[in-house]
Backbone atoms as SQL, in Angstrom:
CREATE TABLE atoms (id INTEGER PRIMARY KEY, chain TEXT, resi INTEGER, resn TEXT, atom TEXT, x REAL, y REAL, z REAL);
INSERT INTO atoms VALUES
  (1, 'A', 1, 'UNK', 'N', 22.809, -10.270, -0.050),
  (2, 'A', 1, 'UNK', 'CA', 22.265, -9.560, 1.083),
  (3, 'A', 1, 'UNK', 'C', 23.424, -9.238, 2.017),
  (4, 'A', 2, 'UNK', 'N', 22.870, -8.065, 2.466),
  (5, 'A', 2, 'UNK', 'CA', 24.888, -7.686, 3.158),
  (6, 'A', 2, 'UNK', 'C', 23.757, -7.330, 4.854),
  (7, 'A', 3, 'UNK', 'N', 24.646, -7.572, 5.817),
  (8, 'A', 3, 'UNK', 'CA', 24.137, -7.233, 7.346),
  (9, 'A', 3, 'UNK', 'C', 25.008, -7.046, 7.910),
  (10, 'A', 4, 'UNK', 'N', 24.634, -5.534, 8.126),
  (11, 'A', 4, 'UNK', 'CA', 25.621, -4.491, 8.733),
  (12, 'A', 4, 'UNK', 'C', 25.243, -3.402, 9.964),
  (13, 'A', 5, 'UNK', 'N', 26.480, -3.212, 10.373),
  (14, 'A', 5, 'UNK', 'CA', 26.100, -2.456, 11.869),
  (15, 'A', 5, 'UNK', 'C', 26.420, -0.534, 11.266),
  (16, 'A', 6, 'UNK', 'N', 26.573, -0.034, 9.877),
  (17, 'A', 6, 'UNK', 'CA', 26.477, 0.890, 9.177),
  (18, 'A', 6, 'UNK', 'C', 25.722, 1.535, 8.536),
  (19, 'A', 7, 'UNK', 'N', 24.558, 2.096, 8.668),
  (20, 'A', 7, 'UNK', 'CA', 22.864, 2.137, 8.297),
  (21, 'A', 7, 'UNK', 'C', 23.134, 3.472, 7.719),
  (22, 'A', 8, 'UNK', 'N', 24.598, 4.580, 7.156),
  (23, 'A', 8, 'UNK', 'CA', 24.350, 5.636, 6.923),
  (24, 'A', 8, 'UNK', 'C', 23.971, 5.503, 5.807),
  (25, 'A', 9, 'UNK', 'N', 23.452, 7.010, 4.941),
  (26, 'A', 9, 'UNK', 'CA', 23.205, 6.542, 3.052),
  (27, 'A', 9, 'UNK', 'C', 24.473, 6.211, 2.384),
  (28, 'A', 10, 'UNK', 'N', 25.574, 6.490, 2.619),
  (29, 'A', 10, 'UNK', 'CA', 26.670, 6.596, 1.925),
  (30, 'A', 10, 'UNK', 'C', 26.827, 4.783, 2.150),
  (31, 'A', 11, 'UNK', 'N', 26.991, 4.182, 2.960),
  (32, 'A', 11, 'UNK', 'CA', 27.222, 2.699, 3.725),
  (33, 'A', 11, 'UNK', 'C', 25.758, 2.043, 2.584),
  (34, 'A', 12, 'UNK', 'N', 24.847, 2.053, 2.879),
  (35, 'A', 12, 'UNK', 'CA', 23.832, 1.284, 2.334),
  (36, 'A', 12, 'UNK', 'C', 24.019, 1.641, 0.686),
  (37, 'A', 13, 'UNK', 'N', 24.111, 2.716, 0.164),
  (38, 'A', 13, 'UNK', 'CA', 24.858, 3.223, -1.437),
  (39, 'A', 13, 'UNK', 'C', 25.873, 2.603, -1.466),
  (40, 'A', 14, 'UNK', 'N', 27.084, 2.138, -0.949),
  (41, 'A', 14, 'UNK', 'CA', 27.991, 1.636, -1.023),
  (42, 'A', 14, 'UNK', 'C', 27.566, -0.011, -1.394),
  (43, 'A', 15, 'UNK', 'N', 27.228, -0.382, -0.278),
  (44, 'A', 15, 'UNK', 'CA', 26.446, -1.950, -0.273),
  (45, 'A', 15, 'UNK', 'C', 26.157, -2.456, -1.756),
  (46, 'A', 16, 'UNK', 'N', 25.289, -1.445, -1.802),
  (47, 'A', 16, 'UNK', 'CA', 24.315, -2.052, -3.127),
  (48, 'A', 16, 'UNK', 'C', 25.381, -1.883, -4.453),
  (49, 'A', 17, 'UNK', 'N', 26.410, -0.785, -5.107),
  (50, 'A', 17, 'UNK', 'CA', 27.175, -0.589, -5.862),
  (51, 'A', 17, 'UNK', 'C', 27.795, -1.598, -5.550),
  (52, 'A', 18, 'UNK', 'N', 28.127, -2.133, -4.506),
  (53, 'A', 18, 'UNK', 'CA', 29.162, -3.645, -4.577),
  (54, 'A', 18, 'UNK', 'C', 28.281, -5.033, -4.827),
  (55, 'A', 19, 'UNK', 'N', 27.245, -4.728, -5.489),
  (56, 'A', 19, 'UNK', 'CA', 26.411, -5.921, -5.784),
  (57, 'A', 19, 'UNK', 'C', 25.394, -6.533, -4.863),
  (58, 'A', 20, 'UNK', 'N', 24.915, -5.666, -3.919),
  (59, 'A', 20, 'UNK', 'CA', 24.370, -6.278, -3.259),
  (60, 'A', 20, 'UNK', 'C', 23.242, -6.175, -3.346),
  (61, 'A', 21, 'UNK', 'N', 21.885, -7.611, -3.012),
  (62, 'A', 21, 'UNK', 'CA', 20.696, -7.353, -3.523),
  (63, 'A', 21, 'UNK', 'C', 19.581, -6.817, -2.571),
  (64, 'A', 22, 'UNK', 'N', 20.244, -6.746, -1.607),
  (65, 'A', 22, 'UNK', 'CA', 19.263, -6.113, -0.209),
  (66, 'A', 22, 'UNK', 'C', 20.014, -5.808, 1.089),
  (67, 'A', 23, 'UNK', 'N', 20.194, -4.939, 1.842),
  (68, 'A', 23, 'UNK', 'CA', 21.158, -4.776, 2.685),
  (69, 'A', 23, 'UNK', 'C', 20.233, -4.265, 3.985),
  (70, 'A', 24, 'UNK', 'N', 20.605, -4.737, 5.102),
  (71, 'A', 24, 'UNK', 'CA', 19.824, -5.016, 6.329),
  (72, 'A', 24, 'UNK', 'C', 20.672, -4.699, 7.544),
  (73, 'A', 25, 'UNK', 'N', 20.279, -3.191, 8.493),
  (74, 'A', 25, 'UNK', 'CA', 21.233, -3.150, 8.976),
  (75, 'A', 25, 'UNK', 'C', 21.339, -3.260, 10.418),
  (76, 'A', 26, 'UNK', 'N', 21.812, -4.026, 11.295),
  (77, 'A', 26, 'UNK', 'CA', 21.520, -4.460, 12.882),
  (78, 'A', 26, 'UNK', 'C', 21.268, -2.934, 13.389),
  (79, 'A', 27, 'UNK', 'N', 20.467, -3.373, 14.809),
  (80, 'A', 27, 'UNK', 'CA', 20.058, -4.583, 14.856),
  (81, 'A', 27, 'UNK', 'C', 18.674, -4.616, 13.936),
  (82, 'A', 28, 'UNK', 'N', 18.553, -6.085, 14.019),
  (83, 'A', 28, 'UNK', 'CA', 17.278, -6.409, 13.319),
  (84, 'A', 28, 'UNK', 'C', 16.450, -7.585, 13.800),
  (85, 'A', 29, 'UNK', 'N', 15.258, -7.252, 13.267),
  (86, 'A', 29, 'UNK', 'CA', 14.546, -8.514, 13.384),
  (87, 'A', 29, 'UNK', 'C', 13.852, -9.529, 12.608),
  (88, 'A', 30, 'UNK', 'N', 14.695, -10.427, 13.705),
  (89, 'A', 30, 'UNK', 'CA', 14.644, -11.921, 12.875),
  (90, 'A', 30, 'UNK', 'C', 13.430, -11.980, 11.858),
  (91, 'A', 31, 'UNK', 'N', 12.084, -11.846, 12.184),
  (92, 'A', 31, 'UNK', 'CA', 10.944, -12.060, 10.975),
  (93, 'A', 31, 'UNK', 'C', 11.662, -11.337, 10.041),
  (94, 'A', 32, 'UNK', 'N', 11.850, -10.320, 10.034),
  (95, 'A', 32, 'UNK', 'CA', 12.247, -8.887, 8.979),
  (96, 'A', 32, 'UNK', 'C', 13.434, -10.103, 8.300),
  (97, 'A', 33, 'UNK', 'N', 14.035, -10.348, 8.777),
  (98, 'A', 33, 'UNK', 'CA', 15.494, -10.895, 8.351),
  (99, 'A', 33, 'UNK', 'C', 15.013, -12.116, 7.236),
  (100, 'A', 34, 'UNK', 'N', 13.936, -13.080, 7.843),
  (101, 'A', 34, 'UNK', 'CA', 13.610, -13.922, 7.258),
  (102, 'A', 34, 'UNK', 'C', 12.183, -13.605, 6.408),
  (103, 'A', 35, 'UNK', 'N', 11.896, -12.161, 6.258),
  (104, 'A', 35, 'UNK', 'CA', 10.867, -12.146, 5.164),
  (105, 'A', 35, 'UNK', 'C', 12.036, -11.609, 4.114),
  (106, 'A', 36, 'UNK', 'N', 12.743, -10.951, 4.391),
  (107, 'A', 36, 'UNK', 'CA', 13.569, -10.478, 3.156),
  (108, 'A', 36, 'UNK', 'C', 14.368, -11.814, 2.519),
  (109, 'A', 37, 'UNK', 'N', 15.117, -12.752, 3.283),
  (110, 'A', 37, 'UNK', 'CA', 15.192, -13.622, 2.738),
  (111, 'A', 37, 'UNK', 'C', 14.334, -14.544, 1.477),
  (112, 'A', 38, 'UNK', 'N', 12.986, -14.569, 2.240),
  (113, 'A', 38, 'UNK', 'CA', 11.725, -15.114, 1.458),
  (114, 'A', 38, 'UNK', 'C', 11.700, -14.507, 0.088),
  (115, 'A', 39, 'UNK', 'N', 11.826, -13.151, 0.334),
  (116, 'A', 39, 'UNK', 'CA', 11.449, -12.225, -1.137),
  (117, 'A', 39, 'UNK', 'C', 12.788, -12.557, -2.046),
  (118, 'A', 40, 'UNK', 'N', 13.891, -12.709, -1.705),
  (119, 'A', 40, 'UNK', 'CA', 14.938, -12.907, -2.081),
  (120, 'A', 40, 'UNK', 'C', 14.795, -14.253, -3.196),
  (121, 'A', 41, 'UNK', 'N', 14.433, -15.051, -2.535),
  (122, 'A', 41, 'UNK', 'CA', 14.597, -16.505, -3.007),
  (123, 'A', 41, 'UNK', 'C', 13.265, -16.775, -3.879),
  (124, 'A', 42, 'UNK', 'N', 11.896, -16.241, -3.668),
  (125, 'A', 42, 'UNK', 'CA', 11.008, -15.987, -4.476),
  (126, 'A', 42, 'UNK', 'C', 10.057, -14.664, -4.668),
  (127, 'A', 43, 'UNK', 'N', 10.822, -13.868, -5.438),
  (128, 'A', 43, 'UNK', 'CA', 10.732, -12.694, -5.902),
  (129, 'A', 43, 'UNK', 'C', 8.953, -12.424, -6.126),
  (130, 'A', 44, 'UNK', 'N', 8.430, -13.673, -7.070),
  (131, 'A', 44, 'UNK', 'CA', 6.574, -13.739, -7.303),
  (132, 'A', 44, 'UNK', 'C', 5.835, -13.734, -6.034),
  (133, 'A', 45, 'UNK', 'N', 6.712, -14.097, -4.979),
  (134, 'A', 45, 'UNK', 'CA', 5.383, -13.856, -3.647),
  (135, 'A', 45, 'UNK', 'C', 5.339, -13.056, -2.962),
  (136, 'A', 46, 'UNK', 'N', 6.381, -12.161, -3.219),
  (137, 'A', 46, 'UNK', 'CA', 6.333, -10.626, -2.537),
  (138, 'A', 46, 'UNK', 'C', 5.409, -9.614, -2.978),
  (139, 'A', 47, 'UNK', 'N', 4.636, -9.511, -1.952),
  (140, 'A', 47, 'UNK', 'CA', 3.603, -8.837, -1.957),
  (141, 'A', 47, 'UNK', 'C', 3.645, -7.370, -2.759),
  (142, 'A', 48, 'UNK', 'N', 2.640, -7.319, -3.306),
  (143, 'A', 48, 'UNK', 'CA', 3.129, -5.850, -4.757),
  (144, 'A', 48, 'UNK', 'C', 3.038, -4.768, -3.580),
  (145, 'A', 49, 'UNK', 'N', 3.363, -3.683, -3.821),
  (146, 'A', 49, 'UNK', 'CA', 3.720, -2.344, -3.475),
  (147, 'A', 49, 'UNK', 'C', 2.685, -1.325, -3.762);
């Protein structure tokens, strides 16, 4: 997970090509911060789409 003050497409495309599995970009909020975490760490309780 990358957290960054760079929210353009090229910056968040960049992010993710360098391996990253979710990228979050300030400011932010904390729930937000810590539900993505959640989904992160257990992928089965994230709510389907």
């Amino acid at each position: 997970m990358l957290l960054a003050a760079l929210g353009q497409w090229l910056d968040v495309s960049s992010g993710f090509d360098a391996g990253s599995d979710d990228y979050v970009v300030k400011p932010f909020s904390p729930k937000d911060l810590l539900h993505r975490i959640d989904q992160l760490l257990d992928p089965a309780a994230a709510p389907s789409a």
